[in-house]
FIMARZA-60576 format. One record per atom (N, C-alpha, C, O): atom name; x, y, z; residue number from 1. Coordinates in nm, 3 decimals. Atoms other than C-alpha are relative to their C-alpha. Layout:
BEGIN
<atom a="CA" xx="X" yy="Y" zz="Z" k="NUM"/>
...
end
This chain:
BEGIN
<atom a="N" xx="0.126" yy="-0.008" zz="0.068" k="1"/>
<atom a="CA" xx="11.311" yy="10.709" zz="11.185" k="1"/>
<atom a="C" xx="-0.068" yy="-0.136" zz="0.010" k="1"/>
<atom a="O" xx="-0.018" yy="-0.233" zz="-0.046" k="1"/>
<atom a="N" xx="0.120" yy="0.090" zz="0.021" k="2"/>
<atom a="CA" xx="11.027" yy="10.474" zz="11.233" k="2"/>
<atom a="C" xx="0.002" yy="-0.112" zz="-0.131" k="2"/>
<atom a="O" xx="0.034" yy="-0.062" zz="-0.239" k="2"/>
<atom a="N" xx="-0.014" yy="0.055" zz="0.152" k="3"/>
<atom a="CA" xx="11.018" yy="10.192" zz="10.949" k="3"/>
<atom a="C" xx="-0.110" yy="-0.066" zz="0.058" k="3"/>
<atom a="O" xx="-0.104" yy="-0.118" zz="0.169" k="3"/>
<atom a="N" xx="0.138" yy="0.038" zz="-0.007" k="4"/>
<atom a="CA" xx="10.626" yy="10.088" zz="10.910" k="4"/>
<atom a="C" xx="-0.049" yy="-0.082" zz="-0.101" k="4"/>
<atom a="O" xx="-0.068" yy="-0.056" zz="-0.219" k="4"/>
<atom a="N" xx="0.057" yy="0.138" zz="0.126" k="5"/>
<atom a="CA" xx="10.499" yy="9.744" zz="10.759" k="5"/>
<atom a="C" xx="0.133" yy="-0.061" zz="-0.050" k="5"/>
<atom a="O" xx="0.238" yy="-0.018" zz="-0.002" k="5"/>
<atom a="N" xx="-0.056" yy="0.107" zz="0.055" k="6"/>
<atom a="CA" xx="10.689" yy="9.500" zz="10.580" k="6"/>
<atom a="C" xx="0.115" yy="0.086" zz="-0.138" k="6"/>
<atom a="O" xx="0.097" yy="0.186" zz="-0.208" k="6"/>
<atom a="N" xx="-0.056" yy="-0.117" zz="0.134" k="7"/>
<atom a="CA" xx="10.969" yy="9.610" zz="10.318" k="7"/>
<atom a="C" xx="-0.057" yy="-0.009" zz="-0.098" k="7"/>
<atom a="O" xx="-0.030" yy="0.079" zz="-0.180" k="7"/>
<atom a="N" xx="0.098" yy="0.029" zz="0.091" k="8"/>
<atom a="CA" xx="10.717" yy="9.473" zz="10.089" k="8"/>
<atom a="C" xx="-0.092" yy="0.114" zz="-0.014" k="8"/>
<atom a="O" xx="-0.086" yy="0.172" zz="-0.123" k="8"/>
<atom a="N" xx="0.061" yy="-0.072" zz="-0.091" k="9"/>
<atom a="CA" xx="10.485" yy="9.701" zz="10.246" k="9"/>
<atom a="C" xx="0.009" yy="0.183" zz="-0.058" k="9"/>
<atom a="O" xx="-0.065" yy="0.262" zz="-0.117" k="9"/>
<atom a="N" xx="-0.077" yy="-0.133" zz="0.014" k="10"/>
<atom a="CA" xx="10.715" yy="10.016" zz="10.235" k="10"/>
<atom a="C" xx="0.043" yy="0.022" zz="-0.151" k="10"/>
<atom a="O" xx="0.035" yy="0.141" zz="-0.181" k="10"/>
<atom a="N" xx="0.024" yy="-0.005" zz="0.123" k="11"/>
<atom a="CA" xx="10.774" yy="9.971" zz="9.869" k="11"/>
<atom a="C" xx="0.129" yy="-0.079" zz="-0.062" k="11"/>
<atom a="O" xx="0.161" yy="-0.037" zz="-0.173" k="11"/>
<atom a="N" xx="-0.130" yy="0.037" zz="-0.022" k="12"/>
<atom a="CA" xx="11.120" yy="9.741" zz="9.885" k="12"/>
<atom a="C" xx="-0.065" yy="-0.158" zz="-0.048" k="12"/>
<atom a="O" xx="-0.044" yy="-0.250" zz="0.031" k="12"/>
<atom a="N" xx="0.033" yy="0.125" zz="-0.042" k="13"/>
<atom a="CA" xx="10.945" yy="9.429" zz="9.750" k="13"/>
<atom a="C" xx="0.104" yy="-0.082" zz="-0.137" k="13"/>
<atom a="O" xx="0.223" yy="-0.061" zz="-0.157" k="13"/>
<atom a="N" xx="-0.074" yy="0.112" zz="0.057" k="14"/>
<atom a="CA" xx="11.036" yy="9.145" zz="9.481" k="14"/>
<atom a="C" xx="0.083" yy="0.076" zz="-0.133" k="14"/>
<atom a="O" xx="0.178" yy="0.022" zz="-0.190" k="14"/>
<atom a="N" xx="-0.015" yy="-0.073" zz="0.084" k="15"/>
<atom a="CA" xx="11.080" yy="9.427" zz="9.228" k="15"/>
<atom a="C" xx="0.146" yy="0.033" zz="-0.020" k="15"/>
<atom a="O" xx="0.233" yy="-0.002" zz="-0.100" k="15"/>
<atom a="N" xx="-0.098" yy="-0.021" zz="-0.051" k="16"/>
<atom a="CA" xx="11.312" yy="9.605" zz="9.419" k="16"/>
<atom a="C" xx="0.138" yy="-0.094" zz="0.015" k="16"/>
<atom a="O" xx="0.241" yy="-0.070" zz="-0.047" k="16"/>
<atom a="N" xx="-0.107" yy="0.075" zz="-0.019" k="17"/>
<atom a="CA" xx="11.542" yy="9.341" zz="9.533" k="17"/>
<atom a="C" xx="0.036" yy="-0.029" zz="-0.104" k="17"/>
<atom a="O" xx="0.155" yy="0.002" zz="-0.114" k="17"/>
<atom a="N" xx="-0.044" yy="0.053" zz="0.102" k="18"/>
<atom a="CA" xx="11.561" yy="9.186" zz="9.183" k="18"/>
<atom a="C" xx="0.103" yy="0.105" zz="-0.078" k="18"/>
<atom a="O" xx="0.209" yy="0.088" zz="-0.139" k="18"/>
<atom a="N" xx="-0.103" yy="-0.170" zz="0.088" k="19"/>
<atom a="CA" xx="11.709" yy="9.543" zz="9.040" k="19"/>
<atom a="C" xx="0.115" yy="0.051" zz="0.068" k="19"/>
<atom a="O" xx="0.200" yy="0.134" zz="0.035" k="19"/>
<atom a="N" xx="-0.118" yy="-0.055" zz="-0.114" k="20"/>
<atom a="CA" xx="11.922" yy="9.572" zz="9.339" k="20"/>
<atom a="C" xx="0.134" yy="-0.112" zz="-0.054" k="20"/>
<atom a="O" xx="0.241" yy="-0.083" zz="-0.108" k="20"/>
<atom a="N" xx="-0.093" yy="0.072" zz="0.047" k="21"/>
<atom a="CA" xx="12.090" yy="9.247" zz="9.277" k="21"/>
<atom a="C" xx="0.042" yy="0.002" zz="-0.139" k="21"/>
<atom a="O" xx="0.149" yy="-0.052" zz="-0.169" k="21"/>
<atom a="N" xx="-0.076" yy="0.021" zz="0.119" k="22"/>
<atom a="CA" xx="12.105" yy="9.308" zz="8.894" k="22"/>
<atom a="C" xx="0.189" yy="0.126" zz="0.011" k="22"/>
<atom a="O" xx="0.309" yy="0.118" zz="-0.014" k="22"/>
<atom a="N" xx="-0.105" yy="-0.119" zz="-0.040" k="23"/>
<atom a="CA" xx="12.309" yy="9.635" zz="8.991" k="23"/>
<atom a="C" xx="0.118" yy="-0.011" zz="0.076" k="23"/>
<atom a="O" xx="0.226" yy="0.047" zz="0.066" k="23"/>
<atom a="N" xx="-0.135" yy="-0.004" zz="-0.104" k="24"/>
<atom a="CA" xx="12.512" yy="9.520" zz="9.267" k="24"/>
<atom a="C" xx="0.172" yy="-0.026" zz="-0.077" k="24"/>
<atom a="O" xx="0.271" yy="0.045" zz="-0.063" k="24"/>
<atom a="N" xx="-0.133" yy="0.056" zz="0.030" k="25"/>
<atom a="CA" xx="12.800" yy="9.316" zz="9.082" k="25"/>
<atom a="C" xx="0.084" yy="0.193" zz="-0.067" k="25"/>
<atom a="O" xx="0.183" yy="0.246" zz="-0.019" k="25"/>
<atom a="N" xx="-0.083" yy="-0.166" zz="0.052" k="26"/>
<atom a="CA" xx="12.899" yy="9.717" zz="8.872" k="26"/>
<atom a="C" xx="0.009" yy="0.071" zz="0.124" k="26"/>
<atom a="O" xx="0.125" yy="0.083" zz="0.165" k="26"/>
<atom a="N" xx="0.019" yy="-0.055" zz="-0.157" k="27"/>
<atom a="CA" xx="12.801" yy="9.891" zz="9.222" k="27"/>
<atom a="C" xx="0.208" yy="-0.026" zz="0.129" k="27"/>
<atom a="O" xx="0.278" yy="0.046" zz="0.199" k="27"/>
<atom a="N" xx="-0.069" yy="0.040" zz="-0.122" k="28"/>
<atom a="CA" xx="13.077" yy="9.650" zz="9.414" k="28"/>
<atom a="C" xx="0.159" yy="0.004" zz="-0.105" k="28"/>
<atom a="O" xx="0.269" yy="-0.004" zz="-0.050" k="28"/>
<atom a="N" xx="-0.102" yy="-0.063" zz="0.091" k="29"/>
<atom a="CA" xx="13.324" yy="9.729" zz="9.083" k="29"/>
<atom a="C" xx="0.046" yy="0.132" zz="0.014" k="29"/>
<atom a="O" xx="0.158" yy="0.170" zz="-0.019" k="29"/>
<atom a="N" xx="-0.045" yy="-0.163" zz="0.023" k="30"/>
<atom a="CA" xx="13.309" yy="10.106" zz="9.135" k="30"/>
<atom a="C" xx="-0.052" yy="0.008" zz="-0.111" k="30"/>
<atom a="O" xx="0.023" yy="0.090" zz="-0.164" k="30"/>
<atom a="N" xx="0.041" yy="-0.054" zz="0.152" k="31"/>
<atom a="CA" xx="13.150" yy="10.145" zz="8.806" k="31"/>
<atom a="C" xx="-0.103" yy="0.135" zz="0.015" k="31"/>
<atom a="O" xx="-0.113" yy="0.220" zz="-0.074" k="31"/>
<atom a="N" xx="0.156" yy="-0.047" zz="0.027" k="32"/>
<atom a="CA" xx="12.838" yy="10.329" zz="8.888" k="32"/>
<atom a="C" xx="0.036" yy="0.128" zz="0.044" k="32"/>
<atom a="O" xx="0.124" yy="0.105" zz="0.127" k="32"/>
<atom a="N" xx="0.082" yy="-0.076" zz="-0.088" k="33"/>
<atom a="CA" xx="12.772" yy="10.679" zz="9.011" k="33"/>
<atom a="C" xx="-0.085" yy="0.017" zz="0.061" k="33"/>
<atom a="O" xx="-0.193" yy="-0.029" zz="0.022" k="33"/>
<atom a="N" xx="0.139" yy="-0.026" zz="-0.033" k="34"/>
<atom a="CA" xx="12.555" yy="10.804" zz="9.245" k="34"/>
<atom a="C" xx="-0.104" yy="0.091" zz="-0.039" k="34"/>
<atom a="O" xx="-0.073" yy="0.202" zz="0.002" k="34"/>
<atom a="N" xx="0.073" yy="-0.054" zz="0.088" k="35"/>
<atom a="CA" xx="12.266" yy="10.951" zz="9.057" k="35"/>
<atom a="C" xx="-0.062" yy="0.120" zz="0.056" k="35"/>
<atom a="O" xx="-0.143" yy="0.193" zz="-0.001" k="35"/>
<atom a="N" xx="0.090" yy="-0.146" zz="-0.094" k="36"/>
<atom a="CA" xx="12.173" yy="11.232" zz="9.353" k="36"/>
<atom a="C" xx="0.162" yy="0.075" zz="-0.029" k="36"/>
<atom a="O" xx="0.166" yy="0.177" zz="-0.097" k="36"/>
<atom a="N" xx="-0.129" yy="-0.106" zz="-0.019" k="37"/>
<atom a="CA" xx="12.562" yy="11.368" zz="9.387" k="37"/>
<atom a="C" xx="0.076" yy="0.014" zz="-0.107" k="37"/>
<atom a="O" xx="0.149" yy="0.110" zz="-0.132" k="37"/>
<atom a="N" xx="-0.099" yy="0.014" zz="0.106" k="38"/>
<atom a="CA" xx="12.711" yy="11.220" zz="9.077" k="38"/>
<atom a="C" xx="0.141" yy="-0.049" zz="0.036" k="38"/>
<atom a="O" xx="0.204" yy="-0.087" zz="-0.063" k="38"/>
<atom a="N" xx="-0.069" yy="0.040" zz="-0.019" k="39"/>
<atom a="CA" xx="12.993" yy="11.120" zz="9.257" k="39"/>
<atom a="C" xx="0.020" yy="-0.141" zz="-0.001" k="39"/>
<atom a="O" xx="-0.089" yy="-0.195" zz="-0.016" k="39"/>
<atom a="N" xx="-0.032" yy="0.168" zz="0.074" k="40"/>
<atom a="CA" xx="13.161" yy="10.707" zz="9.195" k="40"/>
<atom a="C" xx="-0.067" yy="-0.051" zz="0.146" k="40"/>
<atom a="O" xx="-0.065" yy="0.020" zz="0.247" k="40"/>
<atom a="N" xx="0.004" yy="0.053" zz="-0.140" k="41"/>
<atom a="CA" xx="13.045" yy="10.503" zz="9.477" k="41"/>
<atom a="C" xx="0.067" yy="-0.139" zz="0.000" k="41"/>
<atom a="O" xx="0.035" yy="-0.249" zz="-0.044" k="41"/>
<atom a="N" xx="-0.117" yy="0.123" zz="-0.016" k="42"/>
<atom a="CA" xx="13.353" yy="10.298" zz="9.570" k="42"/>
<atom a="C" xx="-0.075" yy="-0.138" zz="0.061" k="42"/>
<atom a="O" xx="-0.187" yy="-0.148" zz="0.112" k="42"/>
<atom a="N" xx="0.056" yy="0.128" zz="-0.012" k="43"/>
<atom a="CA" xx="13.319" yy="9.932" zz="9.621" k="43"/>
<atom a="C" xx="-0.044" yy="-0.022" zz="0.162" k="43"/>
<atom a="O" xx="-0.131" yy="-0.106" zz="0.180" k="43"/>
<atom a="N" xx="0.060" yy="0.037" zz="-0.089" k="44"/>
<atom a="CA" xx="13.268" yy="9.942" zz="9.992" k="44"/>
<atom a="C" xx="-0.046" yy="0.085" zz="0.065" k="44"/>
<atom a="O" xx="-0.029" yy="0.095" zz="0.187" k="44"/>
<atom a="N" xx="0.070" yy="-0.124" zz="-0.057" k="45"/>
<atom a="CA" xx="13.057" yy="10.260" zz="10.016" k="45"/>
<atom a="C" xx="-0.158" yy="-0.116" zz="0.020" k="45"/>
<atom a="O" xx="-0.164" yy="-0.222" zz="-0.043" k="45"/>
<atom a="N" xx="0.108" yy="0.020" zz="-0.020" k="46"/>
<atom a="CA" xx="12.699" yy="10.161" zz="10.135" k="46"/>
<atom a="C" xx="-0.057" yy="0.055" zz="-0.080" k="46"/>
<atom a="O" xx="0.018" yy="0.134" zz="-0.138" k="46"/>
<atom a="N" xx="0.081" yy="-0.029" zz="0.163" k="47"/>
<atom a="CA" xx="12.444" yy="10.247" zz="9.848" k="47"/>
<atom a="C" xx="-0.132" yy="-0.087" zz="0.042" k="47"/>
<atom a="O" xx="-0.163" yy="-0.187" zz="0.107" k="47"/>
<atom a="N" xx="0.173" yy="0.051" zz="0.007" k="48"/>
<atom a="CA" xx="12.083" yy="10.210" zz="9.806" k="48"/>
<atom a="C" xx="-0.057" yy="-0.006" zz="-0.155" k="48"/>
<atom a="O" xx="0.012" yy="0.035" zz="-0.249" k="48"/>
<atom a="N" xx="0.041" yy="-0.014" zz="0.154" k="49"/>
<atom a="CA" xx="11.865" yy="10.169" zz="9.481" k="49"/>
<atom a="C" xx="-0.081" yy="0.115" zz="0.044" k="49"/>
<atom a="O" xx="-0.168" yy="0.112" zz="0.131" k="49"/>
<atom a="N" xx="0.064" yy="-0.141" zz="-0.022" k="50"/>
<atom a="CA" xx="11.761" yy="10.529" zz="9.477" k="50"/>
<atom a="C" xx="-0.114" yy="-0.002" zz="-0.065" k="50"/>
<atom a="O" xx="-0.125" yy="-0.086" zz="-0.154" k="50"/>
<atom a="N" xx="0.150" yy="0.041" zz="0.089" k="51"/>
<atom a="CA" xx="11.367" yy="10.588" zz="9.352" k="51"/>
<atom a="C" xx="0.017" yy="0.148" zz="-0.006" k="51"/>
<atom a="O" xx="0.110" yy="0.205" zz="0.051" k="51"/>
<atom a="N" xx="0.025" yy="-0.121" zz="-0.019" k="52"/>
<atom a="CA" xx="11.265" yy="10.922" zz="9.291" k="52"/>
<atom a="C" xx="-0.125" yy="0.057" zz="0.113" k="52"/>
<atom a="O" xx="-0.226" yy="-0.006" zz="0.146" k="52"/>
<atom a="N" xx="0.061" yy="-0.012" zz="-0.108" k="53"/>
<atom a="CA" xx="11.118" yy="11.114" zz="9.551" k="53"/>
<atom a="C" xx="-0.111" yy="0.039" zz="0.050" k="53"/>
<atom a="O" xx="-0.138" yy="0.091" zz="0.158" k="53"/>
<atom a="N" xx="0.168" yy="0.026" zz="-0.011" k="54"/>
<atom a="CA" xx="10.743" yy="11.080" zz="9.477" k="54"/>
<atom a="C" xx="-0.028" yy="-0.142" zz="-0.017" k="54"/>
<atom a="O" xx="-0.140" yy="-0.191" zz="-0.036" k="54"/>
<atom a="N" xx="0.003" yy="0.162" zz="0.034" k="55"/>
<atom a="CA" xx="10.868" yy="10.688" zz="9.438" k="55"/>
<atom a="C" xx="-0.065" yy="-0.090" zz="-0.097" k="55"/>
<atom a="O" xx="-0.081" yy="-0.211" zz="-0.081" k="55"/>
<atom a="N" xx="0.054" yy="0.064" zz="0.101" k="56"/>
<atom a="CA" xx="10.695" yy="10.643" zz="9.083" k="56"/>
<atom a="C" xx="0.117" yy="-0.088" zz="-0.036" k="56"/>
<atom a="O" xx="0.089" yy="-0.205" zz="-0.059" k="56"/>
<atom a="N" xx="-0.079" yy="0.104" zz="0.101" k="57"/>
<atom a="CA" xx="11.033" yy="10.493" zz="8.938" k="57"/>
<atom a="C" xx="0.151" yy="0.046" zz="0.087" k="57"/>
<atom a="O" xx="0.179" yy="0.131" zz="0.171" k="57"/>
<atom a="N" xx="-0.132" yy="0.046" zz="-0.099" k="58"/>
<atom a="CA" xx="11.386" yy="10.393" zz="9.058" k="58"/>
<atom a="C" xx="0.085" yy="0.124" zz="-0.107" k="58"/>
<atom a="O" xx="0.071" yy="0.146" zz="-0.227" k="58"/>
<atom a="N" xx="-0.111" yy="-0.080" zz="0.097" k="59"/>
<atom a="CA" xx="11.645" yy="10.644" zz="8.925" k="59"/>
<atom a="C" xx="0.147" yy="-0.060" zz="0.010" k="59"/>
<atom a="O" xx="0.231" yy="-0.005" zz="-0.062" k="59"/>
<atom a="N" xx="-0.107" yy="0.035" zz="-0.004" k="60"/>
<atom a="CA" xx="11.949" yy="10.418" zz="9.037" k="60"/>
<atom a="C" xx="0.056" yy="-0.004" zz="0.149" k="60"/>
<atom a="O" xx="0.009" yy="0.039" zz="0.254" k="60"/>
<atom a="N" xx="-0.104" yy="0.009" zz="-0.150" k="61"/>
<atom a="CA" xx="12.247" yy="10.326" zz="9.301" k="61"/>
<atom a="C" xx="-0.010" yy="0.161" zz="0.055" k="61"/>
<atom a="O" xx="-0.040" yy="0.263" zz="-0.008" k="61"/>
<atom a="N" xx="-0.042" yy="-0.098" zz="-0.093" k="62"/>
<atom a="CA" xx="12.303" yy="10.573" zz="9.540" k="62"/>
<atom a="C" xx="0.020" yy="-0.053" zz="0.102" k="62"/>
<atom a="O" xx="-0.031" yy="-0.151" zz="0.154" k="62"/>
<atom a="N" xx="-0.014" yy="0.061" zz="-0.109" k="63"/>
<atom a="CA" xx="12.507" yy="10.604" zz="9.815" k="63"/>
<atom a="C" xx="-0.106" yy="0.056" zz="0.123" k="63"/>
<atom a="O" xx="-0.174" yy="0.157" zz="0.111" k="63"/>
<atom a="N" xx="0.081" yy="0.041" zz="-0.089" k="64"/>
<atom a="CA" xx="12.321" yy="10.526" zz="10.151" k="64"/>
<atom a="C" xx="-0.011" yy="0.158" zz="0.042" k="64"/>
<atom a="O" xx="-0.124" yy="0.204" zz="0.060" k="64"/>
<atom a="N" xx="-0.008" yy="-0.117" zz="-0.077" k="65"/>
<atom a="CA" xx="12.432" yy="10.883" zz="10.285" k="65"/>
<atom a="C" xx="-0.138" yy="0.112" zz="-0.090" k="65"/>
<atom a="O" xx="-0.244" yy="0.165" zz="-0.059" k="65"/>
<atom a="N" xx="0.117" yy="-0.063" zz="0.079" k="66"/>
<atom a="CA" xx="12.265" yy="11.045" zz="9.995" k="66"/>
<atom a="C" xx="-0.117" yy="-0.005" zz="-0.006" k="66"/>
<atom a="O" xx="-0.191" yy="0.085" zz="-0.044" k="66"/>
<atom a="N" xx="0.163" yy="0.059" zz="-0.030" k="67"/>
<atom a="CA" xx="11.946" yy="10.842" zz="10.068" k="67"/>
<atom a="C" xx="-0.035" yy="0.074" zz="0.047" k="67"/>
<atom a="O" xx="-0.113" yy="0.158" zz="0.001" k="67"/>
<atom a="N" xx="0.064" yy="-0.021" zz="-0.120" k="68"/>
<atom a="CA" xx="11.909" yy="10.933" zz="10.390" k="68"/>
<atom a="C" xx="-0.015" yy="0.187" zz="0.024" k="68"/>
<atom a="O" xx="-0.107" yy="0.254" zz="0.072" k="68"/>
<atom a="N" xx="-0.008" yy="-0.172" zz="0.002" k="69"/>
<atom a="CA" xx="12.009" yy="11.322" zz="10.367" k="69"/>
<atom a="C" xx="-0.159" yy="0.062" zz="-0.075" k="69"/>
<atom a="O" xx="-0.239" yy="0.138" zz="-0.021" k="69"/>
<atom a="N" xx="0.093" yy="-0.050" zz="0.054" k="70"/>
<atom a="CA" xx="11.747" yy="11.371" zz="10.095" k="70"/>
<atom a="C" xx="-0.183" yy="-0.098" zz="0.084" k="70"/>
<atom a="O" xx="-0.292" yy="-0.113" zz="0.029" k="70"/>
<atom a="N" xx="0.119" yy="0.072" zz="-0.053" k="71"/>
<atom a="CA" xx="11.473" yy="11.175" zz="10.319" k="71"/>
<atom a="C" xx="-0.004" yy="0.087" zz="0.112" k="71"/>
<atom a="O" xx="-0.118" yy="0.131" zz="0.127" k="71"/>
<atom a="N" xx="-0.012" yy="-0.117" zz="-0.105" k="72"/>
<atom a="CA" xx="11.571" yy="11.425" zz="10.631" k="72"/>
<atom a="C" xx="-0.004" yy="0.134" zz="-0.092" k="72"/>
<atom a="O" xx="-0.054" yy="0.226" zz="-0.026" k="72"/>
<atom a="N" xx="0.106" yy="-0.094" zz="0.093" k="73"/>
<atom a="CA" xx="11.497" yy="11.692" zz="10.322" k="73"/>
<atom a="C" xx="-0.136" yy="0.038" zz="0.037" k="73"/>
<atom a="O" xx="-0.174" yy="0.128" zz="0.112" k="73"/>
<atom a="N" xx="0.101" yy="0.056" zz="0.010" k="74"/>
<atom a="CA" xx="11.196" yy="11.588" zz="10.281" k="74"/>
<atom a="C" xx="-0.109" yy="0.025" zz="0.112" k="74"/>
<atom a="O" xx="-0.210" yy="0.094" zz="0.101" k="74"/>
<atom a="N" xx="0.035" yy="-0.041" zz="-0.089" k="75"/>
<atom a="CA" xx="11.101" yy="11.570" zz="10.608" k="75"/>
<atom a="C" xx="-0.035" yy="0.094" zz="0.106" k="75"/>
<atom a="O" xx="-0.130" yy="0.097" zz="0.184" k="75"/>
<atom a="N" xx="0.056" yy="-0.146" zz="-0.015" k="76"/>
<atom a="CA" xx="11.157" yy="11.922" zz="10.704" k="76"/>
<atom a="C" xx="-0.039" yy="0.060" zz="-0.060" k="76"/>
<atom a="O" xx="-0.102" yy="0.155" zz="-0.014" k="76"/>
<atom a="N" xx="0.093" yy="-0.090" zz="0.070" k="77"/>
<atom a="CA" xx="11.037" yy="12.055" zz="10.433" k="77"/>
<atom a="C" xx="-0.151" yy="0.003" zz="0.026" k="77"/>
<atom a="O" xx="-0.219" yy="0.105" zz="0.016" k="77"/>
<atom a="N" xx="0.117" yy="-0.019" zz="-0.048" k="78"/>
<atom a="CA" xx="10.712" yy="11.931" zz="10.548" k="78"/>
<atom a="C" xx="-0.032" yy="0.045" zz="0.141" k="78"/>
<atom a="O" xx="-0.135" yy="0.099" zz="0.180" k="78"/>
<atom a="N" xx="0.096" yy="-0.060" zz="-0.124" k="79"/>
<atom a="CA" xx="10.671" yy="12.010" zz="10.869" k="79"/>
<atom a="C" xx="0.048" yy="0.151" zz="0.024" k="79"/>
<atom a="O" xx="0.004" yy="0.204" zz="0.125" k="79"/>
<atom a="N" xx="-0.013" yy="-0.134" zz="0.056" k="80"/>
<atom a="CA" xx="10.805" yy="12.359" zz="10.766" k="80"/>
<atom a="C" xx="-0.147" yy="0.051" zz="-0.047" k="80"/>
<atom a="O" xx="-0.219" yy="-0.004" zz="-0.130" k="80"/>
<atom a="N" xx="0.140" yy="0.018" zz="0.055" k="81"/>
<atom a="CA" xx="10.481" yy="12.568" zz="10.773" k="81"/>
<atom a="C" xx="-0.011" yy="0.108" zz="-0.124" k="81"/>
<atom a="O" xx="0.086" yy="0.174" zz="-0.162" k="81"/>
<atom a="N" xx="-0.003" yy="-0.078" zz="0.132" k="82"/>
<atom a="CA" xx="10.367" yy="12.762" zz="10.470" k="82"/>
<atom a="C" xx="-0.053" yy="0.100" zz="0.002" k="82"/>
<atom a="O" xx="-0.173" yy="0.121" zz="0.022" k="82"/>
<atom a="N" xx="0.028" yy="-0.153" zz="-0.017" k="83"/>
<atom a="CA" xx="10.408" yy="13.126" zz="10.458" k="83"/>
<atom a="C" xx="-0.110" yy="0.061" zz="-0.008" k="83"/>
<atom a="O" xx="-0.179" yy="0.027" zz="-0.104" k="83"/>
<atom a="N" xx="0.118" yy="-0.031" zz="0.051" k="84"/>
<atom a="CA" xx="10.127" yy="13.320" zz="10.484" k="84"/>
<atom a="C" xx="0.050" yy="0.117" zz="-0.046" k="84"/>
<atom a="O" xx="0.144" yy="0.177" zz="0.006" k="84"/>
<atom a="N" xx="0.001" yy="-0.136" zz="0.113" k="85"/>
<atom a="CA" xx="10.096" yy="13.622" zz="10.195" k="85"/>
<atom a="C" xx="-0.141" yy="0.072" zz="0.038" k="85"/>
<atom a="O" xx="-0.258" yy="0.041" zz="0.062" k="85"/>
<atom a="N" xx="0.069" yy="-0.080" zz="-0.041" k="86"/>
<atom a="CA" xx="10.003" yy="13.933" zz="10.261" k="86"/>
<atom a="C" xx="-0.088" yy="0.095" zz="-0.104" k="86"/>
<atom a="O" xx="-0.055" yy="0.141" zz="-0.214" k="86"/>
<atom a="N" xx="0.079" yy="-0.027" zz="0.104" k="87"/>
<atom a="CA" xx="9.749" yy="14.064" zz="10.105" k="87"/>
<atom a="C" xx="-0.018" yy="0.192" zz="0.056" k="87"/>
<atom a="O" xx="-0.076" yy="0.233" zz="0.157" k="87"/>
<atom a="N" xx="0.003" yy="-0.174" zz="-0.053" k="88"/>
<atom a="CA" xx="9.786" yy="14.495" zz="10.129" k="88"/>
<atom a="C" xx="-0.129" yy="0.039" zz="-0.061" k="88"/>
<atom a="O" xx="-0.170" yy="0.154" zz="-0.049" k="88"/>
end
């Protein structure tokens, strides 16, 4: 996938990072779940700070896999076209 503009840009800026690093030290403990599967994300799983997926607000760690699955979601759902109803 394409990554366009700056991570600043893309929505990854001073915000982001600062919330990432408060999170990491529990993250690299195993403490946390991931907030899409619910499952622990062990200390050397890859993990993202998950946002929700109209990106108003961060909902938490998640792992990386989970990111990316629900972003390939996403993506077919749109270019999935929309039924047309029949009108009898």
């Amino acid at each position: 996938m394409p990554r366009h503009g700056s991570t600043t840009q893309r929505g990854y800026g001073q915000q982001h990072r600062r919330l990432r690093e408060t999170l990491r030290p529990s993250v690299e403990r195993g403490e946390i779940d991931c907030w899409r599967c619910g499952n622990r994300i062990m200390p050397r799983d890859a993990w993202d700070l998950g946002h929700s997926d109209d990106r108003t607000e961060y909902r938490g760690p998640e792992h990386a896999a989970c990111n990316r699955e629900a972003a390939r979601a996403r993506q077919l759902a749109a270019r999935r076209p929309t039924p047309r109803r029949r009108s009898w």
